[in-house]
SETORMI-878400 format. One record per residue (C-alpha): residue in one letter; x, y, z; residue number from 0. Coordinates in pm, 1 decimal. Each point is the difference from the previous one (the first is absolute). Layout:
BEGIN
{"A",{X,Y,Z},NUM};
...
***
This chain:
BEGIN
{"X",{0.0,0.0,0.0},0};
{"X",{267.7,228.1,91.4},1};
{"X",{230.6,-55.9,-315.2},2};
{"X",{-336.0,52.7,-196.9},3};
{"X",{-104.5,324.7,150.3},4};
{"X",{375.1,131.4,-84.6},5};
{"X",{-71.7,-118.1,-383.9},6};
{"X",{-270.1,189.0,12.9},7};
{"X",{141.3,326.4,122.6},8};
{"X",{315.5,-63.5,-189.5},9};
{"X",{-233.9,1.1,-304.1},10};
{"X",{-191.7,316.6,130.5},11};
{"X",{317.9,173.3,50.2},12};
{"X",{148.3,-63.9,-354.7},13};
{"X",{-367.6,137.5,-169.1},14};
{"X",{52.0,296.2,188.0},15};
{"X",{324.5,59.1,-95.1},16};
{"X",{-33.9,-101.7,-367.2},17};
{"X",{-329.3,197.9,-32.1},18};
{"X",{117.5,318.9,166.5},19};
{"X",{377.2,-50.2,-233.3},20};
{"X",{-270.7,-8.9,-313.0},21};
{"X",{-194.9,363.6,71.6},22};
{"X",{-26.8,287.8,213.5},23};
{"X",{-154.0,31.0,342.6},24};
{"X",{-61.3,248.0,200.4},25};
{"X",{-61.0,80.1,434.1},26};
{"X",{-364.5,114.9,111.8},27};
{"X",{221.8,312.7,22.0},28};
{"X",{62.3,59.8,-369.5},29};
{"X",{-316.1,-131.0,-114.2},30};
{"X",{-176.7,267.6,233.3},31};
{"X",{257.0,257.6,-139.8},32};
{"X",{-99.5,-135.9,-353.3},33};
{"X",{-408.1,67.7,74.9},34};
{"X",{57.5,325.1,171.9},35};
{"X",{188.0,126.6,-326.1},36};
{"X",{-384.0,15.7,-155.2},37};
{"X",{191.0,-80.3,-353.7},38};
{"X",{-153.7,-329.6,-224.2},39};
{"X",{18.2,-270.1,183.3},40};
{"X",{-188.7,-352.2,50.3},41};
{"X",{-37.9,-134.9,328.1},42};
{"X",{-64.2,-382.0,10.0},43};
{"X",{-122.2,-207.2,233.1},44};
{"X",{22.4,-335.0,-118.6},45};
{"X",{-173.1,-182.2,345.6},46};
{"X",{-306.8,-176.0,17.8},47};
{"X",{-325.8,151.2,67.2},48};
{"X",{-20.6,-138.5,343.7},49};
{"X",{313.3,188.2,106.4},50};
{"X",{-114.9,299.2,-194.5},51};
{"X",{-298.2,29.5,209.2},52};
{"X",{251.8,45.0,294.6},53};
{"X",{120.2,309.6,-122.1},54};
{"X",{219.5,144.1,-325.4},55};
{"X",{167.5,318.4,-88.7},56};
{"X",{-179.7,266.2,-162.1},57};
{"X",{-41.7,-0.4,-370.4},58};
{"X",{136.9,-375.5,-64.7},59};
{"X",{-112.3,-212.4,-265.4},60};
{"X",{-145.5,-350.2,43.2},61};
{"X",{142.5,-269.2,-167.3},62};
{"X",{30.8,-373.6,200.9},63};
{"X",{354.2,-129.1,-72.3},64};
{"X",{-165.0,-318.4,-137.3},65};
{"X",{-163.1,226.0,-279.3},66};
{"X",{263.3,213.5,-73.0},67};
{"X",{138.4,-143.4,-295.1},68};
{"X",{-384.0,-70.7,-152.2},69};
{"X",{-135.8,387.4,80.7},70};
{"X",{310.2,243.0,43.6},71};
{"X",{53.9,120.4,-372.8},72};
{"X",{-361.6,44.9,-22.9},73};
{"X",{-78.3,168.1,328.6},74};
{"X",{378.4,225.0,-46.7},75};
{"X",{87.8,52.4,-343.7},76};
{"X",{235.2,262.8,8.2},77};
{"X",{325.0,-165.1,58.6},78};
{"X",{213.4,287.4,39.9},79};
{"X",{-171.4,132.8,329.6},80};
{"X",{216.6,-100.1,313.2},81};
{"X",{-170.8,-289.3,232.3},82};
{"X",{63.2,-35.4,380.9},83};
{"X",{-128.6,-341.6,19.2},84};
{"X",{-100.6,-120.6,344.7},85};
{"X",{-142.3,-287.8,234.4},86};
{"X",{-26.7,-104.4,358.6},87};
{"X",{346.9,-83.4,42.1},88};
{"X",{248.1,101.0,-247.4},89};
{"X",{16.6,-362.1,-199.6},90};
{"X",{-310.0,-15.0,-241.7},91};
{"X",{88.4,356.7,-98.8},92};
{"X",{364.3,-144.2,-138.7},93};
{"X",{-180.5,-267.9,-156.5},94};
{"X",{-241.3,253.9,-236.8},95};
{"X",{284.3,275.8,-3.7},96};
{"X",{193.6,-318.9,-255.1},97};
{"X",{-311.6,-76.7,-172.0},98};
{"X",{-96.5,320.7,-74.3},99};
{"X",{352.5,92.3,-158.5},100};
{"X",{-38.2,-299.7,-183.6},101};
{"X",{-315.9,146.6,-171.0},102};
{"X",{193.0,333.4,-80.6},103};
{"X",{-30.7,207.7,275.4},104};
{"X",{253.8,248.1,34.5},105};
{"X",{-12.6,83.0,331.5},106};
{"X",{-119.7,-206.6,288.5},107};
{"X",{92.2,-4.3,365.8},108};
{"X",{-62.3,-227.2,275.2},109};
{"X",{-78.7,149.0,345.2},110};
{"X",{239.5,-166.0,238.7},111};
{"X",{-172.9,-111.6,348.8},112};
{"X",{-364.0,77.6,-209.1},113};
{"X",{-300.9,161.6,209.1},114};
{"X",{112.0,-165.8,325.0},115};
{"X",{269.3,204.0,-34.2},116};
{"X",{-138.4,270.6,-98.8},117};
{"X",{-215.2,-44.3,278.9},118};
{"X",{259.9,-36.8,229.1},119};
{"X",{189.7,374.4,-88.3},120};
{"X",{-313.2,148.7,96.7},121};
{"X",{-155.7,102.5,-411.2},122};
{"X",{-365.5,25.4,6.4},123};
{"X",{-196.8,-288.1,-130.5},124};
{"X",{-384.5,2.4,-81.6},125};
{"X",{-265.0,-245.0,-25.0},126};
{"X",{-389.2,2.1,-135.1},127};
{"X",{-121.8,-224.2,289.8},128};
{"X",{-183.0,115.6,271.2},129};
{"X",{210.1,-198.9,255.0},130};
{"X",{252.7,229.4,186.9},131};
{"X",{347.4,9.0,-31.6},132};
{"X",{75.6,-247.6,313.0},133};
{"X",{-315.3,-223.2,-107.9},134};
{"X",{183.4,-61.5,-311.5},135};
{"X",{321.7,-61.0,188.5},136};
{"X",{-157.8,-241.0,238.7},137};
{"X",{-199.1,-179.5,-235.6},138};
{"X",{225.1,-5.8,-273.5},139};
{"X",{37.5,-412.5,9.7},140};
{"X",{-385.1,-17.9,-44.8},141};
{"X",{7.2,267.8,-304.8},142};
{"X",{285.3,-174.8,-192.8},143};
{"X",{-236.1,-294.1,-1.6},144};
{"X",{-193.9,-31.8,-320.3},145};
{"X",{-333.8,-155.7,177.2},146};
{"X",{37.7,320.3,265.1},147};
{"X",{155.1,311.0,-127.7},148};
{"X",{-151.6,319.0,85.4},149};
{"X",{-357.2,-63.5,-85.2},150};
{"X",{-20.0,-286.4,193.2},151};
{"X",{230.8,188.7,330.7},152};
{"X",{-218.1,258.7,17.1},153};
{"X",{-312.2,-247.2,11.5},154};
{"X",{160.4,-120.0,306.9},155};
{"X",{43.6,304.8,185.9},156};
{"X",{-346.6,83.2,-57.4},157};
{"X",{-128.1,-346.3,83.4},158};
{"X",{-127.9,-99.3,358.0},159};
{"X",{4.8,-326.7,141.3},160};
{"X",{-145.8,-127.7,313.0},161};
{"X",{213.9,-248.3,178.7},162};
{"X",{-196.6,-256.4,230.9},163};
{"X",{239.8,-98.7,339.3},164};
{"X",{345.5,123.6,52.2},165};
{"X",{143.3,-350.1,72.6},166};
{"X",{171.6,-240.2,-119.3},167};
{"X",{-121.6,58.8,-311.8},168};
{"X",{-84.0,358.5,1.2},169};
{"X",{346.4,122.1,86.3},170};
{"X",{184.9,-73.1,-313.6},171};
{"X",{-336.5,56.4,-240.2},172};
{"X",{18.2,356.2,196.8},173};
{"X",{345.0,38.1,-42.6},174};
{"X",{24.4,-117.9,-361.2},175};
{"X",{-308.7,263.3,-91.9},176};
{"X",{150.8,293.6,164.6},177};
{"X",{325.7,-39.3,-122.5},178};
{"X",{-196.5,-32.0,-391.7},179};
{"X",{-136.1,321.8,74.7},180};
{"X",{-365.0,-97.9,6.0},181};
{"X",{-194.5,344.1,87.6},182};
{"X",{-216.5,-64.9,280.8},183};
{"X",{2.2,-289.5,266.7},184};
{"X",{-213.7,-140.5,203.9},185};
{"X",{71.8,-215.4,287.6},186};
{"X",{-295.9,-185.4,218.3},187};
{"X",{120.8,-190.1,330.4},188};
{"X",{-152.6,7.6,357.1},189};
{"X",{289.9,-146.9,136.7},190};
{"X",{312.4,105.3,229.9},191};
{"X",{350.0,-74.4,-84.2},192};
{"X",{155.0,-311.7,201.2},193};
{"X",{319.3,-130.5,47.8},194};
{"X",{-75.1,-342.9,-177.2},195};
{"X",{-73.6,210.6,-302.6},196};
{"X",{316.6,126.9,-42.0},197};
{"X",{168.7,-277.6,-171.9},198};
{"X",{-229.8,20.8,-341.1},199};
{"X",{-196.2,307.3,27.6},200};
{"X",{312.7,232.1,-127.1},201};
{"X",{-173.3,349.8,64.2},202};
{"X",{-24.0,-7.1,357.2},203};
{"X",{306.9,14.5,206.4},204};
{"X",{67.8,-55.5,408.8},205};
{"X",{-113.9,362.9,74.5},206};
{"X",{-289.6,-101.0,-156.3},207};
{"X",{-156.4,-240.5,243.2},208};
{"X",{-297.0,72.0,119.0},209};
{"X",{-102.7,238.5,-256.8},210};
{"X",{-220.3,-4.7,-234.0},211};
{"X",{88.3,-168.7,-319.0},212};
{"X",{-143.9,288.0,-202.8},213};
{"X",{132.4,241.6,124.9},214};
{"X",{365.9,-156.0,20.3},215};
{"X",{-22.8,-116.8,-362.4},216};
{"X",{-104.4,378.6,-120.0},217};
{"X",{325.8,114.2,135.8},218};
{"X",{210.1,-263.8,-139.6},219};
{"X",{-165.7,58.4,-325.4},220};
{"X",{72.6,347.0,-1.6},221};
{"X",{361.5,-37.6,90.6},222};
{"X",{-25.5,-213.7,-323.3},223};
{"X",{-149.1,253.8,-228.3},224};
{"X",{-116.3,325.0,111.5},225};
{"X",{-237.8,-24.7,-334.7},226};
{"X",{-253.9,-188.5,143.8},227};
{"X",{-316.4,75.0,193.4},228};
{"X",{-54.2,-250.5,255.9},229};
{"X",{-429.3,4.8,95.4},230};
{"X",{12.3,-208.3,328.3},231};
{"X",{-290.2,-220.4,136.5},232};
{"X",{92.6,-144.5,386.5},233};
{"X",{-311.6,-225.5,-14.6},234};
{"X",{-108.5,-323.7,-81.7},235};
{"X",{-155.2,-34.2,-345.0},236};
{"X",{-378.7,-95.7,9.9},237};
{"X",{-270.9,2.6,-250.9},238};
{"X",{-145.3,334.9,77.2},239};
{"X",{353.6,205.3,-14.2},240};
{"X",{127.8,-230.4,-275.6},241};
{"X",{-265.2,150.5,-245.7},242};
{"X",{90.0,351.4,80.3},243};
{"X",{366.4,15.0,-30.2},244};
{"X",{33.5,-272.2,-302.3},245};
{"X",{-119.4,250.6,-233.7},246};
{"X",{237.2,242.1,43.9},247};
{"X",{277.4,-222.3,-118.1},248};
{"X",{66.5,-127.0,-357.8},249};
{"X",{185.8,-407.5,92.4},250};
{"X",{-52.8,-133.8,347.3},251};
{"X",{308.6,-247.3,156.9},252};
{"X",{-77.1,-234.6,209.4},253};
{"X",{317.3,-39.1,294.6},254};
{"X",{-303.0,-204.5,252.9},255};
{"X",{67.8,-292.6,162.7},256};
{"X",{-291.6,-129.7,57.7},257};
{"X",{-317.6,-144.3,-230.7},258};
{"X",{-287.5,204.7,164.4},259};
{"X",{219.8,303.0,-139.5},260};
{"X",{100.4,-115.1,-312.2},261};
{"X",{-336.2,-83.4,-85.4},262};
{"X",{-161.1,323.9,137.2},263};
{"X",{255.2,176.3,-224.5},264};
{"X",{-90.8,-222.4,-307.0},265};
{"X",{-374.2,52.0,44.5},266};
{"X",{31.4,406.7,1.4},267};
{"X",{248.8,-17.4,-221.8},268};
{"X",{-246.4,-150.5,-241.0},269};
{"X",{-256.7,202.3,94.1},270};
{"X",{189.0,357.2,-70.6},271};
{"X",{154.5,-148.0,-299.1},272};
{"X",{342.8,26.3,103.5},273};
{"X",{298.1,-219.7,-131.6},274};
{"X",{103.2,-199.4,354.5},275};
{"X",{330.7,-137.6,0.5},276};
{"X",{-21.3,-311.2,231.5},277};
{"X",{293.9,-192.4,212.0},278};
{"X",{52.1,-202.3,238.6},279};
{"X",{277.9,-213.5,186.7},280};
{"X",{90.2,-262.9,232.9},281};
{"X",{316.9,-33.9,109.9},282};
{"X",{246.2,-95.8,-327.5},283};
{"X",{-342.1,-42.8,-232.1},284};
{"X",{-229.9,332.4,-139.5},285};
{"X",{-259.9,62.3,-234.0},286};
{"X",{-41.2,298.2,-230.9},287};
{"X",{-251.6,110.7,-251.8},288};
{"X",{-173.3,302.6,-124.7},289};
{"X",{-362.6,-13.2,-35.0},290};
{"X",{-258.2,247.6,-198.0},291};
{"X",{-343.1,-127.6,-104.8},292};
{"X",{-65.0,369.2,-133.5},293};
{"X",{281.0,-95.4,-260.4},294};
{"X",{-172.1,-282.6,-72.8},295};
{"X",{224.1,-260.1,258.4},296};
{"X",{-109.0,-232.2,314.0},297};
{"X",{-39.9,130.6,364.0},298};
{"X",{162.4,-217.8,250.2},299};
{"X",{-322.5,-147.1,99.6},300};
{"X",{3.3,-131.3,-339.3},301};
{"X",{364.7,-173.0,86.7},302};
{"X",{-131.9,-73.8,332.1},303};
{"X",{-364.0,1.3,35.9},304};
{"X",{29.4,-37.1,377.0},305};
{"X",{262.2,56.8,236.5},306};
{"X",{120.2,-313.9,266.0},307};
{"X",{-74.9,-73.5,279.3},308};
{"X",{88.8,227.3,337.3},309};
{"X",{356.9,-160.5,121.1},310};
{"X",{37.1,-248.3,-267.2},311};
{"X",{269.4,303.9,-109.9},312};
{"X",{247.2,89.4,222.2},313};
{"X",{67.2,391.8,-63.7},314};
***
């Protein structure tokens, strides 16, 4: 593994140097010295829309690397204007600097370090998305994602979820959601913190004890990511207050750990027509499933038309 990973920057290391021997580059510096000149120039950014969405310097051209060769005599023509040619990093730029002055081009650099380091000498960047700055920072993994991006982000962040039990299960759904960025959560559990709790139920911590789990988990969560709005409900759920604060929320999680609930939760679940995301576990075996009839799906009584016996389950 070792020897490989040392072919493999060996290899980096000698396209670098080759590719940089072959044309001109030139620092975030220059290029920004280049822009502020306000003579003919083409600024290209040859990244992906994903990263694009992120942010991009003012006045740049689109053209994904992959399509360069297909779509960059049609989209620049004049061959004769200078280029700065940049990316995320300073390697896919070299890359379409040589292919472009194979096509003719007369003039083409490649912006060394790309936007992250133009980023990092403190030149403005902009962006179309309503996210801030930071958002797209912190979410940045999510956005380079295809099946995310920004669109799908910013559906998060205005999304709210209602999270059943802070337990064992409840903890890391809790944790996993706020750390997404989903907008709103809710959290529903009548019960205190304990010391037997503390060896699963990862948002509650020794000062904890004795507190309620709510309330411990909305602080956790917000040392997490100050984004979300924790809505907290210290009570049991029941079929009168289950009705009420159901609708406010667009997917319900189930963390329960006990039938009565997960079936209560089911049932109003149905019955508001929200998308109820179902699990359950015994000690090195769990169950998970997501269940909609609105969509057209099964409930869980559907699965499991009735629920066992009282004690024939340990919890």
């Amino acid at each position: 593994m070792v020897k490989t990973l040392k072919a493999i920057k060996a290899f980096k290391d000698y396209f670098l140097i080759k590719a940089k021997r072959e044309g001109s580059e030139v620092s975030v510096e220059e290029a920004h010295q280049l822009i502020q000149k306000k003579e003919p120039l083409v600024l290209l950014d040859v990244r992906e829309h994903e990263e694009i969405a992120l942010g991009y310097i003012e006045g740049a051209v689109f053209i994904p690397q992959g399509l360069l060769g297909e779509k960059v005599e049609v989209l620049l023509p004049d061959k004769i204007i200078p280029v700065v040619v940049y990316c995320a990093g300073g390697i896919r730029s070299l890359a379409a600097a040589k292919l472009m002055r194979g096509k003719g081009y007369a003039h083409v650099y490649s912006m060394a370090k790309g936007i992250n380091g133009w980023k990092d000498a403190g030149f403005e960047i902009v962006s179309d998305s309503e996210l801030t700055q930071d958002q797209l920072t912190r979410y940045s993994r999510h956005i380079l994602l295809k099946e995310v991006g920004v669109e799908g982000q910013t559906k998060l962040l205005k999304s709210k979820v209602l999270l059943v039990g802070v337990g064992g299960l409840g903890c890391p759904a809790g944790l996993y959601l706020a750390a997404a960025g989903v907008g709103t959560l809710g959290i529903i559990d009548p019960d205190k913190v304990d010391l037997t709790n503390l060896q699963r139920q990862i948002l509650h911590g020794l000062a904890d004890v004795g507190r309620p789990k709510t309330e411990s988990a909305k602080e956790a969560i917000r040392r997490i990511n100050p984004d979300v709005k924790v809505i907290t409900y210290p009570e049991r759920l029941t079929n009168q207050n289950a009705l009420e604060i159901f609708p406010d929320y667009d997917i319900i999680v189930d963390g329960s750990d006990n039938f009565p609930t997960k079936y209560l939760v089911n049932d109003a679940a149905f019955f508001t027509g929200k998308p109820y995301v179902y699990g359950g576990v015994f000690q090195f075996e769990g169950q998970a499933s997501v269940f909609f009839p609105k969509g057209g799906g099964p409930c869980l009584r559907c699965l499991f038309p009735e629920p066992p016996p009282p004690g024939l389950v340990p919890s």
